[in-house]
C-alpha positions in Angstrom: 24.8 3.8 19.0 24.3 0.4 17.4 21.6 -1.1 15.8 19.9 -2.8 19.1 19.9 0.3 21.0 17.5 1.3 18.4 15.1 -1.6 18.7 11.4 -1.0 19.8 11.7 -1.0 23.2 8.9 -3.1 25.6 5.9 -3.8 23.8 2.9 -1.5 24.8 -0.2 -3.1 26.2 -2.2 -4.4 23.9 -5.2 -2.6 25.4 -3.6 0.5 25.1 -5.0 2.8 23.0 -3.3 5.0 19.9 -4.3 8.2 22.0 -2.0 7.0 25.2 0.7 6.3 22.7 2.0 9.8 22.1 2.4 9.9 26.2 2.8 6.9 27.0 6.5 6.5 25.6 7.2 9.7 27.2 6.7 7.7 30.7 6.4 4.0 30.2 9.4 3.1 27.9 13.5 2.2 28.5 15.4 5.2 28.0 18.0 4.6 25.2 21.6 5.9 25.4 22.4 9.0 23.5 24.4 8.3 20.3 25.3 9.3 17.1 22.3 7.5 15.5 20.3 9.5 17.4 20.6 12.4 15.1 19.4 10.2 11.9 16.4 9.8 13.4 16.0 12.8 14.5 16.3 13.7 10.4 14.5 11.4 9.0 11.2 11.7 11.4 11.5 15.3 10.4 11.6 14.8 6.9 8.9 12.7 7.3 6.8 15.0 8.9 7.6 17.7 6.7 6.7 15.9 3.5 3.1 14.8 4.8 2.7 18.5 6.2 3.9 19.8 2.8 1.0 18.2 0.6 -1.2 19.5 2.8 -0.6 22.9 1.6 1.3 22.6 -2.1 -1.6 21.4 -4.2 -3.9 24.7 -3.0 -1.7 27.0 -5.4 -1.8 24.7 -8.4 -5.4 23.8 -8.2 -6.2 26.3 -11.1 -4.0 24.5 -12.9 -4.9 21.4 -12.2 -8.8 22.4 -12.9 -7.6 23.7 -16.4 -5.8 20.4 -17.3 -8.3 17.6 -15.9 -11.3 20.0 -16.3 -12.4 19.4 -13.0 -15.8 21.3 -11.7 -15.4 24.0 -8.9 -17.1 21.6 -6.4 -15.1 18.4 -7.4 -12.1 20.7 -7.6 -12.1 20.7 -3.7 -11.9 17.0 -3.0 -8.7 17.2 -4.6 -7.6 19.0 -1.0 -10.1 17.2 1.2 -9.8 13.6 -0.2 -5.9 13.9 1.3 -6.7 15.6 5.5 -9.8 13.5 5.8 -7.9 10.1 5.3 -4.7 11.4 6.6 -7.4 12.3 10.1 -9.4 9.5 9.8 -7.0 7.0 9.9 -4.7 8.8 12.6 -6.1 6.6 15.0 -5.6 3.4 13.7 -2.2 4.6 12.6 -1.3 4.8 16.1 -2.9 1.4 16.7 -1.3 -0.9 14.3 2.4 0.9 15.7 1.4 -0.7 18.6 0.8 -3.6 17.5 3.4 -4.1 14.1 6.1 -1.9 15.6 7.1 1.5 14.5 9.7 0.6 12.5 7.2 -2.3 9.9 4.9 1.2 10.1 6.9 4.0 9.5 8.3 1.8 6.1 4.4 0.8 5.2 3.4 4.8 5.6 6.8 5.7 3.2 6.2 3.4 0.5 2.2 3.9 0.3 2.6 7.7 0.2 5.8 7.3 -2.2 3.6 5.0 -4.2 -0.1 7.3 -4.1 2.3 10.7 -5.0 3.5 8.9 -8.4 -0.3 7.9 -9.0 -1.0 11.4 -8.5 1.1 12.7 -10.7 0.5 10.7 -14.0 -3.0 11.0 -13.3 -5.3 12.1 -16.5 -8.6 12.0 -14.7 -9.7 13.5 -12.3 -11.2 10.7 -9.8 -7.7 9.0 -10.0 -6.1 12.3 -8.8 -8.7 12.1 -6.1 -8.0 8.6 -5.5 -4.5 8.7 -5.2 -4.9 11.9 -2.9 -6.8 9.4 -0.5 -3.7 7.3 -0.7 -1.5 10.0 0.3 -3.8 11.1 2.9 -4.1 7.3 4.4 0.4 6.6 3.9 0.2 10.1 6.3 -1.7 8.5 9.3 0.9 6.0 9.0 3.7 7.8 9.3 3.0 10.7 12.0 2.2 8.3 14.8 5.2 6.0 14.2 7.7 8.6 13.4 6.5 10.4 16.6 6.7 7.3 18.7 10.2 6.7 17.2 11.3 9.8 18.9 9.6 9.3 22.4 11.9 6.3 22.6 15.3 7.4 20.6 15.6 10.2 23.4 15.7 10.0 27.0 12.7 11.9 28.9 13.6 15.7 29.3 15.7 18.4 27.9 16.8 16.2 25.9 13.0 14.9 24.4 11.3 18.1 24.7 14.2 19.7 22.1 13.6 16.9 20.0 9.9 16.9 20.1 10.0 20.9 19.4 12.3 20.5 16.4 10.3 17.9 15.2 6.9 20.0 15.6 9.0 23.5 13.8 9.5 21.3 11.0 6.0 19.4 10.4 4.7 22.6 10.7 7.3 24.7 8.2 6.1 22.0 5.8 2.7 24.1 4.9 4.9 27.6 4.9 7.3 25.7 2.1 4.2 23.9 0.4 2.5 27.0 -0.5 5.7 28.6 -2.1 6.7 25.3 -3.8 3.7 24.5 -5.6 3.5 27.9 -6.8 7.0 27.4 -8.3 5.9 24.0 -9.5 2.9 25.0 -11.2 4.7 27.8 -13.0 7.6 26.1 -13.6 7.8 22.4 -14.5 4.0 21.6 -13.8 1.5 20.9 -11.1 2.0 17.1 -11.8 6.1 17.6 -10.1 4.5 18.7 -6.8 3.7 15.1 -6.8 6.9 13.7 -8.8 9.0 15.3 -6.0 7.6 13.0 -3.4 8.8 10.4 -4.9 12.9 10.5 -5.0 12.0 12.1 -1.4 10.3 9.0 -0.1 12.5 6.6 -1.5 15.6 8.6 0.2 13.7 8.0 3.4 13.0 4.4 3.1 16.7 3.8 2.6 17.1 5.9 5.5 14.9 3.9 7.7 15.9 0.6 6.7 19.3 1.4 7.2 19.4 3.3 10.4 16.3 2.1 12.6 16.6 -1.8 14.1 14.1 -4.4 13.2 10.8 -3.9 15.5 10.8 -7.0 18.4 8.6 -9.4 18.2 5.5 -8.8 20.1 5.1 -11.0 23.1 1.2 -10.8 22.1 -1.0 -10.2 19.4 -3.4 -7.7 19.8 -6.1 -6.9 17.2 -7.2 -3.5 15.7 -10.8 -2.0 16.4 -11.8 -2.4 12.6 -15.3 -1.6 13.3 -14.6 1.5 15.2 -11.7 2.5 12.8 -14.9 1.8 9.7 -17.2 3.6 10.8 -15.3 6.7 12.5 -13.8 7.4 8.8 -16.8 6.8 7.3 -18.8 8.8 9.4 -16.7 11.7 8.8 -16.4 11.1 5.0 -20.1 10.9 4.9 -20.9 14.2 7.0 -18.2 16.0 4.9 -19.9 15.0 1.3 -22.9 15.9 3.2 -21.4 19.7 3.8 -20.5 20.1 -0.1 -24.0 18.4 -0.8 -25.8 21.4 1.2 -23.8 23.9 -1.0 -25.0 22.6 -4.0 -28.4 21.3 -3.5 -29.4 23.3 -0.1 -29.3 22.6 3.6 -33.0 21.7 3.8 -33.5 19.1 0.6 -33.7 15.5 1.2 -30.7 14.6 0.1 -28.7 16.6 2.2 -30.4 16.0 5.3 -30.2 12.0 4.6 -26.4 12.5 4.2 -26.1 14.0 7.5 -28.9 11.3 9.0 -26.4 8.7 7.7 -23.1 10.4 8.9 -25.2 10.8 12.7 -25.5 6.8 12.0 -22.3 6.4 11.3 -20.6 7.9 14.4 -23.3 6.5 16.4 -21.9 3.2 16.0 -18.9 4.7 16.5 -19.5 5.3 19.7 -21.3 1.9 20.7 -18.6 0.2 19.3 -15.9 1.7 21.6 -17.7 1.4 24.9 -18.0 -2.5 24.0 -14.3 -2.8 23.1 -11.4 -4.0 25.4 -9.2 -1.8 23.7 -10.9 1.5 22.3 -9.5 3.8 19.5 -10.3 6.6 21.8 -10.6 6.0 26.0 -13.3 7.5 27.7 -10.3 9.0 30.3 -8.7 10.9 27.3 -12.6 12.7 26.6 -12.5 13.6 30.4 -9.2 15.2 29.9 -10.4 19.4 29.7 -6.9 20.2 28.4 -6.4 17.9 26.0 -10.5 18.4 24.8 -9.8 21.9 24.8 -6.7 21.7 22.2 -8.3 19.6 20.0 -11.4 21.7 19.2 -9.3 24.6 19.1 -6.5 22.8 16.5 -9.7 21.8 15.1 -11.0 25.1 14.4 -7.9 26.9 13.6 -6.8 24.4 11.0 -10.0 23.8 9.2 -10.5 28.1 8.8 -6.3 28.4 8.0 -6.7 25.6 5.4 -10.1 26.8 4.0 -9.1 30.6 3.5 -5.5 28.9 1.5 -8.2 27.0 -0.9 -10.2 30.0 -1.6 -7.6 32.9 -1.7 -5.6 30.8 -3.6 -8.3 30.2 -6.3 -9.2 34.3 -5.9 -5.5 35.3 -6.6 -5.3 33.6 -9.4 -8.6 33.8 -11.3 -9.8 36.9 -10.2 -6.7 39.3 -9.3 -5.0 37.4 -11.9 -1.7 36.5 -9.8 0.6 34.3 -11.0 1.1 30.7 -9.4 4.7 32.0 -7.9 3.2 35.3 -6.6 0.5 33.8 -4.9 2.5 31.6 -3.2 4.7 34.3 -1.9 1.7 36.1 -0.7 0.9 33.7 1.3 4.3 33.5 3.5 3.0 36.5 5.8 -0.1 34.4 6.6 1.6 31.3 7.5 4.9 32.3 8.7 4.2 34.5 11.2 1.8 32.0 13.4 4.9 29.5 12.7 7.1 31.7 14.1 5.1 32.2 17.3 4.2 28.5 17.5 8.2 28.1 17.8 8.5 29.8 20.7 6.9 27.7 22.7 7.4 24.2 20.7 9.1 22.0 23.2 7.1 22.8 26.3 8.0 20.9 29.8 4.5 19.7 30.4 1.9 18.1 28.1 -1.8 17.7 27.9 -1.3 13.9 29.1 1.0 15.4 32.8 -3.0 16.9 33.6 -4.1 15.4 36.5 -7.7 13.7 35.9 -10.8 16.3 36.4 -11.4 14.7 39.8 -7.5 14.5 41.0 -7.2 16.9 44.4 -5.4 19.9 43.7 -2.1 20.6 44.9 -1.7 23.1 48.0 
């Protein structure tokens, strides 16, 4: 395959929103012809993917270290974790929005080179609110690169057999990237250091720029330009930012004291606006058909609960291995393979499904005899 059977193929609507672009290349985009290429982007969406989903998971088993180097407090100890999934959430969104409207190509390389960039931050880091900071970074160069790389396969692989293998690889492997995290940054901390499983980002990331830039065509110009929903995308991240502090804020200072209640006042402000400023928008972050959607609803909360318990009993046991049961950094992150391998396992089995949450017909669609 050459390079202009990779291009971006016809611009998406400009009032289409970031939620309708993980289906709507699945339906609305020219099929490309298979090729050899097709393969290299196959690997480097994957590896992509399997970086951001590694960070997620490698810092948990060095965080004792990292607490005994920066001297970080228990409760600022956990930002270090949180700072990088409630950017890399937050910003999902308009991640999926500006490849809409810069092209997946300008997006992916933007994601790459900020996360490359935030991991060697991270790394030299001799204070703890840099750390914190550059975890941010990381977090934000993630909701970059996960709608763009995604998008890059809808449209590298012709709907089908042929998409839904692609699309199940590509989910085994961003998900096998919190199974190797938690092993690696046990090796990491005990051997060279908690700061290399940051350093190790960034020879990765550069690899994968040079990847992109050589095998993925320049995006095509846009034959309009559309305009990103800052308000929506402000006050959605802060919203949750702000009802998040207002969480650890409760655990230090008590669900009923002023404080705490005027955090969670301001993060109900916060999403509020949200709110208002999506039903006044030609082209929302979020579409009031994808909230009427039971299926896709119903997957979210349920991700949403299973990853937010998963993630919060790797912070904790992690810190209890280590400082109570006095476990090394390499045995707890062998422990932990039995608790994330096995749910990755079963998650493979059904990966590449033939239907997704967008094929649902609409809550008031007839049914079919």
């Amino acid at each position: 395959m050459n390079r202009r059977e990779l291009k971006d193929t016809e611009p998406i609507s400009d009032t289409q929103s970031p939620v309708e672009t993980a289906a709507s290349p699945l339906t609305s985009t020219r099929q490309q012809k298979p090729g050899p290429r097709q393969g290299l982007v196959l690997v480097l969406t994957c590896a992509a993917m399997a970086m951001v989903g590694l960070d997620i998971a490698i810092v948990n088993v060095a965080l004792p270290s990292i607490q005994r180097d920066l001297r970080i407090s228990q409760g600022g100890l956990q930002w270090v974790v949180v700072a990088y999934g409630l950017l890399l959430g937050g910003f999902l969104l308009v991640g999926g929005r500006m490849t809409d409207l810069r092209g997946r190509r300008r997006v992916l390389l933007a994601g790459l080179g900020l996360f490359t960039a935030a991991s060697l931050v991270a790394g030299v880091a001799q204070h703890s609110g840099v750390l914190i900071a550059a975890r941010g970074l990381q977090g934000l160069g993630g909701a970059l690169i996960a709608p763009a790389a995604l998008s890059l396969l809808a449209v590298t692989f012709r709907e089908g057999r042929e998409r839904n293998r692609a699309l199940g690889i590509f989910g085994a492997v961003a998900g096998a990237g919190g199974t190797m995290g938690v092993v690696a940054g046990g090796l990491v901390a005990d051997g060279p250091g908690w700061r290399w499983a940051f350093f190790i980002n960034v020879p990765a990331g550069l690899a994968l720029i040079a990847l992109a830039t050589t095998c993925l065509a320049a995006d095509e110009p846009r034959g309009r330009s559309g305009r990103l929903d800052v308000a929506a995308a402000s006050t959605v991240t802060g919203g949750l930012l702000t009802f998040v502090y207002a969480l650890h804020h409760a655990s230090t200072h008590g669900w009923t004291s002023a404080g705490t209640l005027a955090w969670f006042i301001a993060a109900g402000v916060l999403m509020a606006a949200f709110v208002w400023s999506e039903k006044r928008s030609p082209a929302p972050l979020v579409p009031a058909r994808a909230l009427r959607n039971r299926t896709l609803v119903a997957a979210n909360l349920t991700a949403l609960l299973a990853f937010g318990a998963l993630f919060s009993f790797i912070f904790l046991g992690s810190l209890l291995m280590q400082q109570k049961l006095g476990y090394t950094a390499t045995r707890t992150g062998l422990a932990w393979l039995a608790t994330t391998t096995w749910p990755q396992t079963r998650h493979g089995r059904h990966a590449a499904p033939s239907r997704t949450p967008c094929d649902d017909p609409a809550p008031d669609a007839p049914a079919r005899a």
